[in-house]
Backbone as CSV, one residue per row, in Angstrom:
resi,resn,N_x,N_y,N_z,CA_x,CA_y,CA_z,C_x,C_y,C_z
1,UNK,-1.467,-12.242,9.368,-0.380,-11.283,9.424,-0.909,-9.991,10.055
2,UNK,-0.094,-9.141,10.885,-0.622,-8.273,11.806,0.053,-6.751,10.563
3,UNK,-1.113,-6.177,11.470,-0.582,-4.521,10.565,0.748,-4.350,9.912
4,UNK,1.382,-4.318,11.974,2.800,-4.187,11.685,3.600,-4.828,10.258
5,UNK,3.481,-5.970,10.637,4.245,-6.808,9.426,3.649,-6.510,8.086
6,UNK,2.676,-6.159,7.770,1.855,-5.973,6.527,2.708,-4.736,6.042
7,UNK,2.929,-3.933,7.381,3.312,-2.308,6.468,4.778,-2.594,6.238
8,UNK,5.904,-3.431,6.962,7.094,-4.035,6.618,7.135,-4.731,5.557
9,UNK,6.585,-5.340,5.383,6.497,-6.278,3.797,6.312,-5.287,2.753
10,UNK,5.548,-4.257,2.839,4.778,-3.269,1.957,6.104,-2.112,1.389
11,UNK,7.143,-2.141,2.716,8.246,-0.982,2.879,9.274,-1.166,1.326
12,UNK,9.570,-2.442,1.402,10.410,-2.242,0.059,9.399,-2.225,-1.276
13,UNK,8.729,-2.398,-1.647,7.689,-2.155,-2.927,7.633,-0.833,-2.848
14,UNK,6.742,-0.075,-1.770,6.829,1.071,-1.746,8.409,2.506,-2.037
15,UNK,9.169,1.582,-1.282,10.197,2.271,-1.236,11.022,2.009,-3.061
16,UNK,10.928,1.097,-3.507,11.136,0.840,-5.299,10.297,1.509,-6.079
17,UNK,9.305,1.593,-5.729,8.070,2.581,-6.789,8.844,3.977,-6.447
18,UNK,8.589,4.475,-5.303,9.108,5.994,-5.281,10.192,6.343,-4.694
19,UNK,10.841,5.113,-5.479,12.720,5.604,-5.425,13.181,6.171,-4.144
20,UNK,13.050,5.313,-3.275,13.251,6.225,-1.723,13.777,5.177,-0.926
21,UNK,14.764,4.846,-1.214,15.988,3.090,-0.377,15.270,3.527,1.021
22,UNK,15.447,4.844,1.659,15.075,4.588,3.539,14.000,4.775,3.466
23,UNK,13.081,4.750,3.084,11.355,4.995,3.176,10.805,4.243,4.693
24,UNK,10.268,4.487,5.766,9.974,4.133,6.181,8.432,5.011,6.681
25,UNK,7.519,3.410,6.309,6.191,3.843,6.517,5.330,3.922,7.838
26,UNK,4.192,4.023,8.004,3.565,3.897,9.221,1.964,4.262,8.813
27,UNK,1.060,3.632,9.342,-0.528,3.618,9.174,-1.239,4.939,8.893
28,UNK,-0.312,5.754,9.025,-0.818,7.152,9.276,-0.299,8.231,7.339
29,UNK,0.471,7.110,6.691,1.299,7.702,6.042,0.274,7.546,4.123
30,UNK,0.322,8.257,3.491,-0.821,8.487,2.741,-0.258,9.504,1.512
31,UNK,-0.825,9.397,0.217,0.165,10.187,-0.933,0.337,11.578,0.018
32,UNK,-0.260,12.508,0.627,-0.590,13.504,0.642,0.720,14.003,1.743
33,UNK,1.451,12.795,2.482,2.667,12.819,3.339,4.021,12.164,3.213
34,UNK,3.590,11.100,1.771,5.012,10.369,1.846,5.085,11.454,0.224
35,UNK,6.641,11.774,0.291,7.218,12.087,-1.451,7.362,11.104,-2.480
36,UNK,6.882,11.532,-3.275,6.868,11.069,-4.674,5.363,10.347,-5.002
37,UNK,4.747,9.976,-3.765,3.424,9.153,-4.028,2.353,9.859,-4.835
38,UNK,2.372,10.165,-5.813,1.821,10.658,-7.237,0.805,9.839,-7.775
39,UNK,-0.383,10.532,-8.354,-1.340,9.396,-8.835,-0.947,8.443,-9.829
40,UNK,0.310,8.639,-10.733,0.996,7.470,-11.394,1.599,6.518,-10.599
41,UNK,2.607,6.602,-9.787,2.771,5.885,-8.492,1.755,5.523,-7.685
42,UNK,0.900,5.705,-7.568,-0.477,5.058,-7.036,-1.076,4.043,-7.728
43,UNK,-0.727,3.993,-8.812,-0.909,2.940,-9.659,-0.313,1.718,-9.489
44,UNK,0.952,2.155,-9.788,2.345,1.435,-9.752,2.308,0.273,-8.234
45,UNK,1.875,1.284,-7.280,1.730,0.589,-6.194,1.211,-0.311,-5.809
46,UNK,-0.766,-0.200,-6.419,-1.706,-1.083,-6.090,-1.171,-2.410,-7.373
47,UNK,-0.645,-1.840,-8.212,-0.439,-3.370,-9.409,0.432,-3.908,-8.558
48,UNK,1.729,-3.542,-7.520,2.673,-4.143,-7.236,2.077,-4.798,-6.590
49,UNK,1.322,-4.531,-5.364,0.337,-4.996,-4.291,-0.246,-5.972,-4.482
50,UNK,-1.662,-6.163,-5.252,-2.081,-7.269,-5.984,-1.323,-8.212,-6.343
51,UNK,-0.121,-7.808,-6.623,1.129,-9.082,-7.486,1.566,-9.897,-6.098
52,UNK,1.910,-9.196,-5.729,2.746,-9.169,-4.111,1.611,-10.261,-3.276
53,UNK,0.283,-9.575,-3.045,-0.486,-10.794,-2.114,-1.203,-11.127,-3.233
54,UNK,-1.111,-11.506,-3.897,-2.051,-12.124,-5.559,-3.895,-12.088,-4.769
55,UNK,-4.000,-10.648,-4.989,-5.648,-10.611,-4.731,-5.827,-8.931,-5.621
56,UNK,-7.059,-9.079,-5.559,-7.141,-8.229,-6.838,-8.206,-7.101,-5.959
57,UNK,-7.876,-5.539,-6.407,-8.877,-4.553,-5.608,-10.079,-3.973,-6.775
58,UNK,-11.592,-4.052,-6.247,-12.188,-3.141,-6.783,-11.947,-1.726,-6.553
59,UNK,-12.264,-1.221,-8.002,-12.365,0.702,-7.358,-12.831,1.158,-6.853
60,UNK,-14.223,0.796,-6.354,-14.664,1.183,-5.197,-13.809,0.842,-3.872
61,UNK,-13.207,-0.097,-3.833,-12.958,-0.597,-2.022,-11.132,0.155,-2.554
62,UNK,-11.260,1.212,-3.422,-10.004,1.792,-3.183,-9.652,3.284,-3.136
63,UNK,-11.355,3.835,-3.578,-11.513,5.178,-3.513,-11.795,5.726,-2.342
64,UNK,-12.101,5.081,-1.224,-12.410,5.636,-0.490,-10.991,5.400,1.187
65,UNK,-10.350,5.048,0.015,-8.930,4.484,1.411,-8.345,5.672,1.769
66,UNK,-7.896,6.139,2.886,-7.504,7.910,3.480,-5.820,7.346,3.638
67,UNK,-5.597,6.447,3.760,-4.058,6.137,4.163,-3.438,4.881,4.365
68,UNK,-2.781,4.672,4.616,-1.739,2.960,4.453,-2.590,2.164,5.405
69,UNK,-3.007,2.466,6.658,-3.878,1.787,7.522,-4.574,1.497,6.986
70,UNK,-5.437,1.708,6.554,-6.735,1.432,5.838,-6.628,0.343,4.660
71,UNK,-5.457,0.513,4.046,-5.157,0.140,3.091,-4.568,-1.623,3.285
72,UNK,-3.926,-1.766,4.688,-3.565,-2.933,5.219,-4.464,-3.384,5.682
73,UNK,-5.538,-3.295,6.521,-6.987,-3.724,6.443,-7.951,-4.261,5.661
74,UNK,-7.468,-3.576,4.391,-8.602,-4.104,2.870,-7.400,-5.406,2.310
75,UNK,-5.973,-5.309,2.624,-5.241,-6.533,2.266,-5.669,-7.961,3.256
76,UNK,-5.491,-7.086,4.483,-5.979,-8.668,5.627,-7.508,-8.695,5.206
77,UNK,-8.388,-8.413,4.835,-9.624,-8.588,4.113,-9.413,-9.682,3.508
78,UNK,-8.545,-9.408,2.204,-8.917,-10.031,0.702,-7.750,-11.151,0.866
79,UNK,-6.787,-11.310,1.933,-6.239,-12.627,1.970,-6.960,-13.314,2.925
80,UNK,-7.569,-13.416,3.593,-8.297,-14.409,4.521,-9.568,-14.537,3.868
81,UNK,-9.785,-14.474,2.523,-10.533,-14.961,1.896,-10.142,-15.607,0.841
């Protein structure tokens, strides 16, 4: 699965956690630019995530993620394994 589609699949989870029906994301987009993405919602997100592609994140390979790009990268990671 390519970025693109990763961050489309990602759009409605995201957009249900922080209550936002038109949310539309992009690689660049990160708590610090989308509303409502709160370190409780950051939570909310990665449990949905994990559920969503059933793979599980260490805290390390999540502390150091700067934004959604990054973040779809460590998913195409942990499913092609």
């Amino acid at each position: 699965m390519d970025n693109a589609l990763i961050i489309r699949d990602l759009e409605p989870i995201f957009a249900d956690i922080l209550d936002q029906s038109d949310l539309r994301l992009a690689p660049e987009s990160s708590a610090s630019n989308v509303e409502g993405w709160d370190s409780l919602a950051h939570i909310n997100l990665i449990v949905a995530i994990e559920k969503r592609y059933r793979i599980k994140f260490a805290l390390g390979e999540l502390q150091d993620l700067k934004n959604l790009g990054e973040m779809v990268i460590l998913i195409q990671r942990k499913t092609r394994s």
